[in-house]
C-alpha atoms as an extended CHARMM CRD file, in Angstrom:
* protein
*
       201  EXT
         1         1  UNK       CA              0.0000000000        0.0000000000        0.0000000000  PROA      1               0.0000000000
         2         2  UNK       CA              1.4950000000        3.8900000000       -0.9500000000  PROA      2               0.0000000000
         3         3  UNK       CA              0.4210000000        5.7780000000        1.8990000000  PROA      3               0.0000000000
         4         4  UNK       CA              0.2700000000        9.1100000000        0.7140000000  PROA      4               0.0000000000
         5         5  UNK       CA             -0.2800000000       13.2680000000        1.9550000000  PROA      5               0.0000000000
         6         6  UNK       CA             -2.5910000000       15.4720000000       -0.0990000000  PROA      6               0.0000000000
         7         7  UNK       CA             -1.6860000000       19.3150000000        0.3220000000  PROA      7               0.0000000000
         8         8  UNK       CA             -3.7850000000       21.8790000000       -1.3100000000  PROA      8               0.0000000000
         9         9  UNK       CA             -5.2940000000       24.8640000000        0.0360000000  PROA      9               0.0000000000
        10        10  UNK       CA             -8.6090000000       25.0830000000       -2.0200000000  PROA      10              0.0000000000
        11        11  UNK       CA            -10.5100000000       22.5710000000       -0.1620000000  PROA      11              0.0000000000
        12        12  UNK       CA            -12.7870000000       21.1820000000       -2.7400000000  PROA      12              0.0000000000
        13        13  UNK       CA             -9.8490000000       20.0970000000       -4.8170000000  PROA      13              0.0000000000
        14        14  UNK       CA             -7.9780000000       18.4830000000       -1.7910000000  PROA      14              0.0000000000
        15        15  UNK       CA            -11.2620000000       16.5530000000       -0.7960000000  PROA      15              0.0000000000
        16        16  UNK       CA            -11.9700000000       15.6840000000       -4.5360000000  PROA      16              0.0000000000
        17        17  UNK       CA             -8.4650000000       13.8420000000       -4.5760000000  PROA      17              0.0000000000
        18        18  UNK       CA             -8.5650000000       12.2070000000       -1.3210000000  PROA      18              0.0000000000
        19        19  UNK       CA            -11.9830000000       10.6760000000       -2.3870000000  PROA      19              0.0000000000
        20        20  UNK       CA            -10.6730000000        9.3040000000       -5.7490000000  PROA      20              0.0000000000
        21        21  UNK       CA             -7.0950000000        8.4290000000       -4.7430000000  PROA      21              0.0000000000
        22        22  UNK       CA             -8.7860000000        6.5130000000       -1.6750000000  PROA      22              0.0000000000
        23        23  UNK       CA            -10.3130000000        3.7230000000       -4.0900000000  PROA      23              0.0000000000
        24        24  UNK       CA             -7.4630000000        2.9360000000       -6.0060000000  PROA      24              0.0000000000
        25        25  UNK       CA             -6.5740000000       -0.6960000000       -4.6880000000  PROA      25              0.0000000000
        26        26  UNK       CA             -3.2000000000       -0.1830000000       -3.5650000000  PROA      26              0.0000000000
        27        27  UNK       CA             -3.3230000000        3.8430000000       -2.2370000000  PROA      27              0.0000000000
        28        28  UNK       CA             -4.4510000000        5.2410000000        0.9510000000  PROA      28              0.0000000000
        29        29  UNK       CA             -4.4660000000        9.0440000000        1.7040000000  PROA      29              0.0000000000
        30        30  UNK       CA             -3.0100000000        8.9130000000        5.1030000000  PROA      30              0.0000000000
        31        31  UNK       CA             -2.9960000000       13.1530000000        5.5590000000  PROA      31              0.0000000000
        32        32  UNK       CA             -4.2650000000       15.9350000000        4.0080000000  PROA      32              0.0000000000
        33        33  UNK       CA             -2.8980000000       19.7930000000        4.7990000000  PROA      33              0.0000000000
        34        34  UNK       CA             -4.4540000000       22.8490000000        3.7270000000  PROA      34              0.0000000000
        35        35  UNK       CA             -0.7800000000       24.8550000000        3.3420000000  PROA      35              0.0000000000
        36        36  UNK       CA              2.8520000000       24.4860000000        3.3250000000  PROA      36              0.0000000000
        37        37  UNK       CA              3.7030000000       24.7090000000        6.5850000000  PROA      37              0.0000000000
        38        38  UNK       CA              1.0170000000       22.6760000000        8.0670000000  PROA      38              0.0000000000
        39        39  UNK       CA              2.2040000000       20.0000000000        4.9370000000  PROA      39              0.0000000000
        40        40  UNK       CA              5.6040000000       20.3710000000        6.2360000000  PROA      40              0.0000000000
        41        41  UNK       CA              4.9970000000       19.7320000000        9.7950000000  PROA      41              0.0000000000
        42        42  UNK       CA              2.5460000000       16.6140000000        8.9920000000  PROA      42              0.0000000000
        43        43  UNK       CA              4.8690000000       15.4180000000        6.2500000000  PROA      43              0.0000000000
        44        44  UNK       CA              8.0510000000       14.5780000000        9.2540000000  PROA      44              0.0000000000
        45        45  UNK       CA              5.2690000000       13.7020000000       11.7950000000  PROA      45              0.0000000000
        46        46  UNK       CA              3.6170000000       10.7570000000        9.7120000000  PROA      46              0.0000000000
        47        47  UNK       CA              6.3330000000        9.9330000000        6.8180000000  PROA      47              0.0000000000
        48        48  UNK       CA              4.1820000000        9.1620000000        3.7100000000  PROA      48              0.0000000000
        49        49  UNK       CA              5.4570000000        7.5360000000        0.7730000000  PROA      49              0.0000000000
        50        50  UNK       CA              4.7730000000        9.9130000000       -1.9570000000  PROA      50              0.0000000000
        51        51  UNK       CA              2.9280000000       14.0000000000       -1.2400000000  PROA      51              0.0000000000
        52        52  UNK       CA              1.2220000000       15.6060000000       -3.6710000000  PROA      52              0.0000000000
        53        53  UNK       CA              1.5690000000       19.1780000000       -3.1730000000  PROA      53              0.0000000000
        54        54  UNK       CA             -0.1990000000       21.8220000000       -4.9580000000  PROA      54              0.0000000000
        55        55  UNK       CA              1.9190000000       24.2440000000       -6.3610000000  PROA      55              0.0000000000
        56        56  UNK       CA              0.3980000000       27.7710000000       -5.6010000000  PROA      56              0.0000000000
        57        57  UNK       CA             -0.2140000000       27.9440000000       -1.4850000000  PROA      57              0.0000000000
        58        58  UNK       CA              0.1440000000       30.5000000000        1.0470000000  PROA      58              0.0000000000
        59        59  UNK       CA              2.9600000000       30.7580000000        3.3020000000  PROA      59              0.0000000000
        60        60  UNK       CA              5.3810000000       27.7330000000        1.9170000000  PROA      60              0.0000000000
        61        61  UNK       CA              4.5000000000       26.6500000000       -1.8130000000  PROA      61              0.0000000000
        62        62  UNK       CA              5.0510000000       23.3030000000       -3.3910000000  PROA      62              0.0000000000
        63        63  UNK       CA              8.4630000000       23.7370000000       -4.1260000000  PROA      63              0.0000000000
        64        64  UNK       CA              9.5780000000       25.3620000000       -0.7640000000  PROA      64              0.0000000000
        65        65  UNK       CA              8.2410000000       22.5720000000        1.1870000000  PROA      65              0.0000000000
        66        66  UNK       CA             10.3400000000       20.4500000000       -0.9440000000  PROA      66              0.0000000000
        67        67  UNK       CA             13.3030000000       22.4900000000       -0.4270000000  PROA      67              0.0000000000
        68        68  UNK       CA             12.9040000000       22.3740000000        3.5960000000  PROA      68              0.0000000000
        69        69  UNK       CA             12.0830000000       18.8010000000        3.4520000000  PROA      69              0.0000000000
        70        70  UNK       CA             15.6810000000       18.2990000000        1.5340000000  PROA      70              0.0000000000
        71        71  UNK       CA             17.3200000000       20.3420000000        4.1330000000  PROA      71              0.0000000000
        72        72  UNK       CA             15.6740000000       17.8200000000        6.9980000000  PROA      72              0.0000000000
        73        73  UNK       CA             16.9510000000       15.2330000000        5.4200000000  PROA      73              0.0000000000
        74        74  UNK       CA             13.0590000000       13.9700000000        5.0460000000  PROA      74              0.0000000000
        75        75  UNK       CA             13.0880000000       11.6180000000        1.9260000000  PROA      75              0.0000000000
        76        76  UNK       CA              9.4490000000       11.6310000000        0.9600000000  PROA      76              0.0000000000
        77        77  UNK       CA              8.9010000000       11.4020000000       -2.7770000000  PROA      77              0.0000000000
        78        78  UNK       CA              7.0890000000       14.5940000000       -3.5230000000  PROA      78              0.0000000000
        79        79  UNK       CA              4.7200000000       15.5020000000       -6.8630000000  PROA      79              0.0000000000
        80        80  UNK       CA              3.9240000000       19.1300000000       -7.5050000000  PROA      80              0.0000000000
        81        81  UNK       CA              0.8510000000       19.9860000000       -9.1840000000  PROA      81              0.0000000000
        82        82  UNK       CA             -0.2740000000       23.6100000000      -10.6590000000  PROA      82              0.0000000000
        83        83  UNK       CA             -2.7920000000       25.1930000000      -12.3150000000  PROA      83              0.0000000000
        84        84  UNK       CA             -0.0190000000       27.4110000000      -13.8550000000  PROA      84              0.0000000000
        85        85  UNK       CA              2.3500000000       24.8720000000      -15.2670000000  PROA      85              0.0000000000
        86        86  UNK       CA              4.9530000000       27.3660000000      -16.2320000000  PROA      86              0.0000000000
        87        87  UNK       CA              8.0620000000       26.0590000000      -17.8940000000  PROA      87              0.0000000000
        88        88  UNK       CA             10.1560000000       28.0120000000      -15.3900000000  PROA      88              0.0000000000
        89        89  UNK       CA              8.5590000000       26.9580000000      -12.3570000000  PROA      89              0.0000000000
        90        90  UNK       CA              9.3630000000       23.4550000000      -13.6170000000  PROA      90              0.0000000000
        91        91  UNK       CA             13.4710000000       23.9090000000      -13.4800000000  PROA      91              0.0000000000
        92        92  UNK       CA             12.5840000000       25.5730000000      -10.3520000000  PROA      92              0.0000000000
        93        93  UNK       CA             10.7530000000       22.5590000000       -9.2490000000  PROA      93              0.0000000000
        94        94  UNK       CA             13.2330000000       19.8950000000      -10.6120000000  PROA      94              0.0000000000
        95        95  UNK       CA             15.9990000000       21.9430000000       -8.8720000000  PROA      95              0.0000000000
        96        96  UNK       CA             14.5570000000       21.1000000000       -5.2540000000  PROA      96              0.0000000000
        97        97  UNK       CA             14.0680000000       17.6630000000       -5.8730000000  PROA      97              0.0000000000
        98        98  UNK       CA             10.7220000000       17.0400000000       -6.9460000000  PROA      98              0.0000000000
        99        99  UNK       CA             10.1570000000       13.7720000000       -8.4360000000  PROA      99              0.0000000000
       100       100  UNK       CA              6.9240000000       14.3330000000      -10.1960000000  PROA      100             0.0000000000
       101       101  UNK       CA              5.6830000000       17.5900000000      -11.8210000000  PROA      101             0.0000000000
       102       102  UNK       CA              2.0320000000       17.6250000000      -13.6070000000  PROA      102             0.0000000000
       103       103  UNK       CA             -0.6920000000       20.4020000000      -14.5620000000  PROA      103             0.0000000000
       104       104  UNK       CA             -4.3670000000       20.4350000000      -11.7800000000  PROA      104             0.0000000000
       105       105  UNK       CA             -5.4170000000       19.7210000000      -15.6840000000  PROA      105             0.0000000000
       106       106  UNK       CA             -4.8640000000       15.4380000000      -15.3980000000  PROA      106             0.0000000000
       107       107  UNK       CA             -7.7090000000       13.2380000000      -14.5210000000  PROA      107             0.0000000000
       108       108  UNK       CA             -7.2730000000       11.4040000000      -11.0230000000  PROA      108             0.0000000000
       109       109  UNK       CA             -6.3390000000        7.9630000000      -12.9760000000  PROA      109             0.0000000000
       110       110  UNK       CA             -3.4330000000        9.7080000000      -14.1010000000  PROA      110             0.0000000000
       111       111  UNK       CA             -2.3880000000       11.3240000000      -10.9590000000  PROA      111             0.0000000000
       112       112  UNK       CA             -2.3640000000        8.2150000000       -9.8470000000  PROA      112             0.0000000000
       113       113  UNK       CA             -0.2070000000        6.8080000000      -12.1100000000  PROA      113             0.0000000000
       114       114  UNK       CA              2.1330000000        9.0620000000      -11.4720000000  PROA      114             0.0000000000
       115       115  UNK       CA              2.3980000000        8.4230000000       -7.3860000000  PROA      115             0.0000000000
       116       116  UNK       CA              2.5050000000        4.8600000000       -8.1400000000  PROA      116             0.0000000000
       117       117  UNK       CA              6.2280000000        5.8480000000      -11.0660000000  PROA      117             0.0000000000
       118       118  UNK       CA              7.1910000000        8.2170000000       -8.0160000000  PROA      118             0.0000000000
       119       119  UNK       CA              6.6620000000        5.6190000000       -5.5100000000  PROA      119             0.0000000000
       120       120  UNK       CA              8.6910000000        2.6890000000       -7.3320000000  PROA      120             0.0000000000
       121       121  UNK       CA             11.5520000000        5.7340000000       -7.8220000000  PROA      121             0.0000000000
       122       122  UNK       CA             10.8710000000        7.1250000000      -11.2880000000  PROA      122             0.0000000000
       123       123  UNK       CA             10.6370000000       10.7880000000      -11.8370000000  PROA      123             0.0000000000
       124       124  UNK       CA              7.2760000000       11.6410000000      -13.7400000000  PROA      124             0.0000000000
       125       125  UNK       CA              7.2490000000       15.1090000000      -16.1090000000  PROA      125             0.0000000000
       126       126  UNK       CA              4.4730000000       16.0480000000      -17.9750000000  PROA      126             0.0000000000
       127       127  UNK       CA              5.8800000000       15.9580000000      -21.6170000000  PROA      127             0.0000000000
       128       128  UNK       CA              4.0330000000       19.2690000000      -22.1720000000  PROA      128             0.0000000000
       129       129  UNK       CA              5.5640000000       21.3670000000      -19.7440000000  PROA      129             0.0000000000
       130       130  UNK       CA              9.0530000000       19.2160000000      -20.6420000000  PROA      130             0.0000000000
       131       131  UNK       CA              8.3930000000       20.7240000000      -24.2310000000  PROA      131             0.0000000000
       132       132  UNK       CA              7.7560000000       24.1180000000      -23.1380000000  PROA      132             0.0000000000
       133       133  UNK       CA             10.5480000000       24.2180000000      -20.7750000000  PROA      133             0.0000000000
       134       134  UNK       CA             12.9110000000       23.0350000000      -23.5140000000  PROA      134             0.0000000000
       135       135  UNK       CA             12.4940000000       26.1000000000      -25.8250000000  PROA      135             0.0000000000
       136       136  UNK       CA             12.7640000000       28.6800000000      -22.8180000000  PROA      136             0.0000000000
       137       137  UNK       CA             14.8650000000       31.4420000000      -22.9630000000  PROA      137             0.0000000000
       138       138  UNK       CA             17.5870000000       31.0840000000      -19.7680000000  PROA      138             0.0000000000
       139       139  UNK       CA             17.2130000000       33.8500000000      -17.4270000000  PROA      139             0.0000000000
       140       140  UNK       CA             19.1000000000       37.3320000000      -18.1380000000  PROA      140             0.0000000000
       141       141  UNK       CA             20.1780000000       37.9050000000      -14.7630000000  PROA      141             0.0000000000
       142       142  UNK       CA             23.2250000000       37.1160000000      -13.2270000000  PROA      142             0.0000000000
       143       143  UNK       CA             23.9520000000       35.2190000000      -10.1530000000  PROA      143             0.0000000000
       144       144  UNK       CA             24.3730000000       37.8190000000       -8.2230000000  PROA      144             0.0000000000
       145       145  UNK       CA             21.4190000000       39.8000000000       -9.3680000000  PROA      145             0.0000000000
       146       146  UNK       CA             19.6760000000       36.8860000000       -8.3540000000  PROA      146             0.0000000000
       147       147  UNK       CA             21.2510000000       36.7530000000       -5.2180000000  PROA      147             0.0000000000
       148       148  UNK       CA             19.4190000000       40.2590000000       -4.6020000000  PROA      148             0.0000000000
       149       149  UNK       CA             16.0220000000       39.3390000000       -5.4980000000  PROA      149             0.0000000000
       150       150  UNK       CA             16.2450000000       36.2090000000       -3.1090000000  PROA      150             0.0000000000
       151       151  UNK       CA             17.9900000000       37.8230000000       -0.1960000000  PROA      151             0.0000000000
       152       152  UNK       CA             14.7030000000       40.6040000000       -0.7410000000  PROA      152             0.0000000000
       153       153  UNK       CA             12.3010000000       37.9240000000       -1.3700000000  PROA      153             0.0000000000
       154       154  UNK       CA             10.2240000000       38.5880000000        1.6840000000  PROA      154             0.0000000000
       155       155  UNK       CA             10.2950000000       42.2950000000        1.2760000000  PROA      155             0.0000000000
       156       156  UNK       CA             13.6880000000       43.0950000000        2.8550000000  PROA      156             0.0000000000
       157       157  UNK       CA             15.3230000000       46.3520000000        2.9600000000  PROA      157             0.0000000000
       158       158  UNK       CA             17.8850000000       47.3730000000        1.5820000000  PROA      158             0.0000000000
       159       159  UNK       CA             20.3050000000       47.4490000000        4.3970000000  PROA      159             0.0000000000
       160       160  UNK       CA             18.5850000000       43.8680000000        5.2840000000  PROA      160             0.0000000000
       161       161  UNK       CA             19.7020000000       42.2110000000        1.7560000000  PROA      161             0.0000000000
       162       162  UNK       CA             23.2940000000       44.1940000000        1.8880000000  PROA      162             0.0000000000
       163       163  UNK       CA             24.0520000000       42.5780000000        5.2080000000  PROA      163             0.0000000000
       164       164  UNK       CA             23.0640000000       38.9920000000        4.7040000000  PROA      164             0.0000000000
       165       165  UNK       CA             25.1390000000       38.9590000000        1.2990000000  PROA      165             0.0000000000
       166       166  UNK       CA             28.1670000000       41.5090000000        2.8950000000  PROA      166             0.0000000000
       167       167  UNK       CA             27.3900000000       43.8110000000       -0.0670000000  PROA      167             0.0000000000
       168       168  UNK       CA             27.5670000000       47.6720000000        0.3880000000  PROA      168             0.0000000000
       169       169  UNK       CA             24.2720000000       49.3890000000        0.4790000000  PROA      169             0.0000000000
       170       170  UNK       CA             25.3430000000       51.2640000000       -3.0390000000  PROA      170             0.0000000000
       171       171  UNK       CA             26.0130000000       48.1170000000       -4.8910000000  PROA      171             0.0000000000
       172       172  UNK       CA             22.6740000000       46.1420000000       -3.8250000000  PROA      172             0.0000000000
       173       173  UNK       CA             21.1490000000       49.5460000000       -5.3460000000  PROA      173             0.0000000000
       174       174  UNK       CA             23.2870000000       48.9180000000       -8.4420000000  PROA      174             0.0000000000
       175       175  UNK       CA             21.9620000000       45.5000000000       -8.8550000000  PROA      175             0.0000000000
       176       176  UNK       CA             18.4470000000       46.3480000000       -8.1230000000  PROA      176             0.0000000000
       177       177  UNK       CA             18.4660000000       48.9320000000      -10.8660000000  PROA      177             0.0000000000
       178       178  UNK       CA             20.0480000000       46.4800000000      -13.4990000000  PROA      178             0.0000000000
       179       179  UNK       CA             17.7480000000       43.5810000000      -12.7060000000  PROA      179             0.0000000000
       180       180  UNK       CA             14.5350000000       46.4610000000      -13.4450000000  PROA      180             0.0000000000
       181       181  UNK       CA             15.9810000000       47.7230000000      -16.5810000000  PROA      181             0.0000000000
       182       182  UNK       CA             16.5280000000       43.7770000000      -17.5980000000  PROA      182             0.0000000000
       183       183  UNK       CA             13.0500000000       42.2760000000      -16.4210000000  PROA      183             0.0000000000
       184       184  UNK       CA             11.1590000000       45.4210000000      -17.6980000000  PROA      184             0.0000000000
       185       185  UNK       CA              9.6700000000       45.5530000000      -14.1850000000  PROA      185             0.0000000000
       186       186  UNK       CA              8.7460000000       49.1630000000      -12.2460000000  PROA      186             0.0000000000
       187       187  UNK       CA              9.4790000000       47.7000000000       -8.7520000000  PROA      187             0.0000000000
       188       188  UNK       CA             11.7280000000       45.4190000000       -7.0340000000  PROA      188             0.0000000000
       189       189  UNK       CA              8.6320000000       42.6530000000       -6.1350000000  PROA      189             0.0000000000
       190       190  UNK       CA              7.3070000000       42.9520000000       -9.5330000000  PROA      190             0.0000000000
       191       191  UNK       CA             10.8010000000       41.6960000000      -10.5920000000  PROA      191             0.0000000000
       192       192  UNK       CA             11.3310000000       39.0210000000       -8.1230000000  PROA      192             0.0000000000
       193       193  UNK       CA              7.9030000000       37.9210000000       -9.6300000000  PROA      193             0.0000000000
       194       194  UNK       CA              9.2080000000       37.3390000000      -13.4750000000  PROA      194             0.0000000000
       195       195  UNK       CA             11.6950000000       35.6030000000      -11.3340000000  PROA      195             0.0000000000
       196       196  UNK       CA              9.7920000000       33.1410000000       -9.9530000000  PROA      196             0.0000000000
       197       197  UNK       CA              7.4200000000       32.9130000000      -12.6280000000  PROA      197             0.0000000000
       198       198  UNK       CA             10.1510000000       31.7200000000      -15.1180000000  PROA      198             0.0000000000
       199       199  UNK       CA             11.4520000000       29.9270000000      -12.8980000000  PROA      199             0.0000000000
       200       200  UNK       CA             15.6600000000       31.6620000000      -12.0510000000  PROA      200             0.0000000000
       201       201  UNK       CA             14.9010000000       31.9200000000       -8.5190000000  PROA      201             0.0000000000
């Protein structure tokens, strides 16, 4: 039997899944969370074989629970689903470790297909989104301009991001004004979201 964690905050969806996922023959839904942090928690309290987390939730997203399970040293097999199946947020996603990445758009038969590939140690990609991400453009920004936009992430200051990378105040400006002119963005946030939406951060 997979035991498996749902995590999604729109509650119809989560429930939905649970339901069909529960008669397949050889899953059981152990957990379900309604955010990242609460899937986080659950995820190192009850050790599923395979979480499917949703993609776009408040506080920790798919992909950041991922990255904190990794740093935990939590092995869980995790799938990230999206309604927004950007091509970026896939490199971003394979980056952290995911081992399955699909579109909200796939029937529940095929979702769980995809735990049971994840399960046996595959890695599952939707061959859409592969295709997609294949003919991106890389990202225009340099390390260290990224650097900036994920030090500010949160909406740091400043001073904040210039002391956690030992920059001077003067050069984080620098880099904040050449990562605006290169994203086409007006503000620092609206920058580091191009970021994330294509997937450099």
């Amino acid at each position: 039997m997979i035991r498996v964690l749902i995590a999604d905050d729109e509650a119809m969806i989560r429930s939905a899944l649970v339901a069909l996922l529960n008669l397949e023959p050889d899953l059981e839904v152990i957990a379900e969370c309604a955010d990242g942090a609460q899937a986080l928690e659950t995820i190192q309290q009850v050790k599923p074989d395979v979480c499917l987390l949703d993609l776009e939730m408040p506080g920790l997203d798919g992909v950041e629970v991922v990255e904190q399970l990794h740093k935990k040293l939590v092995n869980t097999r995790c799938v990230v689903v999206t309604r927004h199946a950007r091509p970026g947020v896939l490199r971003r996603a394979l980056a952290s470790g995911v081992a399955g990445f699909l579109p909200k758009s796939r029937g529940a038969g095929e979702v769980a297909q995809v735990i049971r590939q994840v399960a046996n140690g595959a890695r599952y990609v939707d061959p859409e989104i592969a295709a997609s991400a294949l003919s991106q453009e890389p990202s225009p920004l340099t390390a260290r301009e990224l650097d900036v936009l994920r030090a500010g992430k949160k909406g740091e200051t400043t001073t904040q991001i210039s002391k956690a990378l030992l920059l001077a105040p003067g050069t984080v400006r620098n880099h904040i004004s050449t990562i605006l002119a290169k994203t086409g963005a007006r503000t620092r946030q609206q920058a580091t979201d191009i970021a994330l939406e294509n997937g450099w951060l």
